[in-house]
C-alpha positions in Angstrom: 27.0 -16.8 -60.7 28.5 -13.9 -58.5 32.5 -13.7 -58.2 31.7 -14.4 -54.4 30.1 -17.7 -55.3 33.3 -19.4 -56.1 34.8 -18.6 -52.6 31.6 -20.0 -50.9 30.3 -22.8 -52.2 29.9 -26.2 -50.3 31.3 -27.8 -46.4 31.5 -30.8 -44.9 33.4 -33.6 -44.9 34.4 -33.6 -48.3 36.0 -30.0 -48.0 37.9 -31.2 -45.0 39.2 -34.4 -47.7 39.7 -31.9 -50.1 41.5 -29.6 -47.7 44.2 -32.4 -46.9 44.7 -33.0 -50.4 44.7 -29.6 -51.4 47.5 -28.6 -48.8 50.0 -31.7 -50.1 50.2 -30.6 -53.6 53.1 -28.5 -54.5 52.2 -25.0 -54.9 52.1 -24.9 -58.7 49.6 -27.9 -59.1 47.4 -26.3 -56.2 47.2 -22.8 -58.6 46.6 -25.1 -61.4 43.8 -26.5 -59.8 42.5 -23.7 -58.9 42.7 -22.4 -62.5 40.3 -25.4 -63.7 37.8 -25.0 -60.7 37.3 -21.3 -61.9 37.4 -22.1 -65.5 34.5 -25.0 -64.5 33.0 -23.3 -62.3 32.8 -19.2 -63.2 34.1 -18.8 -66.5 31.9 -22.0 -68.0 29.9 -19.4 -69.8 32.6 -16.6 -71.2 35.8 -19.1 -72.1 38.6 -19.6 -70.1 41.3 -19.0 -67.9 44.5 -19.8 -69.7 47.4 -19.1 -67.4 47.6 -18.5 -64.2 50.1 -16.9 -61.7 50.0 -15.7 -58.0 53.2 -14.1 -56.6 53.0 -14.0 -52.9 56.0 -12.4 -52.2 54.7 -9.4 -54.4 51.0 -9.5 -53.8 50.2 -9.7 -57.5 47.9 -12.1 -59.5 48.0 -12.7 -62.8 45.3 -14.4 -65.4 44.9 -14.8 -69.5 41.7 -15.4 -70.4 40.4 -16.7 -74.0 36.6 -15.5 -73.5 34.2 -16.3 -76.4 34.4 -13.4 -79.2 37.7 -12.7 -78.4 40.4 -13.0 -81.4 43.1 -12.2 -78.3 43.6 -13.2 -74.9 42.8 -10.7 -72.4 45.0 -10.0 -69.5 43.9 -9.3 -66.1 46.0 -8.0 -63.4 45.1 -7.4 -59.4 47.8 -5.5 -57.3 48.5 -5.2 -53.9 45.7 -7.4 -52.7 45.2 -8.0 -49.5 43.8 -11.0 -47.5 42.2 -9.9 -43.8 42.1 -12.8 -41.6 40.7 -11.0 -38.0 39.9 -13.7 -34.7 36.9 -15.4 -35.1 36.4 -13.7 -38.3 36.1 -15.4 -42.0 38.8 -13.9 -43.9 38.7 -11.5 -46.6 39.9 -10.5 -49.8 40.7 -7.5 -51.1 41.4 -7.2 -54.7 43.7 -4.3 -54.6 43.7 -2.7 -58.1 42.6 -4.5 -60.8 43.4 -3.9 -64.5 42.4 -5.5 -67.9 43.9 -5.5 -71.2 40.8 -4.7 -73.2 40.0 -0.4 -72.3 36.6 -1.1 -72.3 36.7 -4.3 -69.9 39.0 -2.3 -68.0 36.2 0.8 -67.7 33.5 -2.0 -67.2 34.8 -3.4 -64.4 36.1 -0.2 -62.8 32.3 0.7 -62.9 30.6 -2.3 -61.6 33.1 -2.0 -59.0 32.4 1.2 -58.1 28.7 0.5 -58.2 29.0 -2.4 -55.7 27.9 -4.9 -58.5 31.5 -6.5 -58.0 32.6 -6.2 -54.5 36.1 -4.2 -53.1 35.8 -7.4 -50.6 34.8 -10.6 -50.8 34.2 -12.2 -47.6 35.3 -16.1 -47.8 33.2 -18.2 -45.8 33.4 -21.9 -47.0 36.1 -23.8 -45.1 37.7 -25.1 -48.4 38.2 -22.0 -49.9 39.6 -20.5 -46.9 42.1 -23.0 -47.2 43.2 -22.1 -50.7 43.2 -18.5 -50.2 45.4 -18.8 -47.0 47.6 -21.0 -48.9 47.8 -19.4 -51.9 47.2 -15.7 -51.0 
């Protein structure tokens, strides 16, 4: 599963439901939710997400995650992301910079970003998603 499967899986009717409902829940049960859909969905293999947080205001979001081999949670960090909504255009996400707790996770990820394995942008192209990410971003 690729990070940009989680923003662009499914349609339909159901999203449109699940759009409604998403938009009524206060805004911490929405980021709760969207903790257990990633946890379910791309962290099944590696552990989970433990907390949480997306500031707005300050364009920072925060996650602890208790990944399998771990004896610590790991912290991961993304500033001044950025979310690119053009006319007629899905939107995107830019991460911003991203940090981890663990050096080497931290190097990891700094490479397979740099090496396009993980994108700088993720394009966000399934309707429910673009709801949460407009909400929540």
């Amino acid at each position: 599963m690729q990070p940009s499967d989680f923003f662009n899986a499914g349609s339909g009717l159901m999203d449109t439901v699940q759009i409604v409902f998403f938009k009524m829940l206060p805004r911490g049960a929405q980021t709760e939710k969207v903790r257990a859909e990633i946890n379910r969905g791309l962290l099944k293999v590696y552990g989970k997400m433990t907390r949480l947080e997306i500031d707005k205001d300050s364009k920072t979001i925060s996650a602890d995650l208790d990944l399998k081999g771990e004896n610590e949670a790991v912290q991961i960090k993304l500033s001044n992301y950025r979310l690119i909504q053009e006319e007629g255009k899905h939107p995107i996400i830019e991460p911003g910079t991203m940090e981890v707790s663990r050096e080497w996770l931290n190097a990891l990820l700094k490479n397979l970003v740099k090496t396009g394995v993980v994108p700088e942008r993720i394009e966000v192209k399934n309707p429910l998603h673009q709801a949460v990410v407009k909400t929540l971003l």
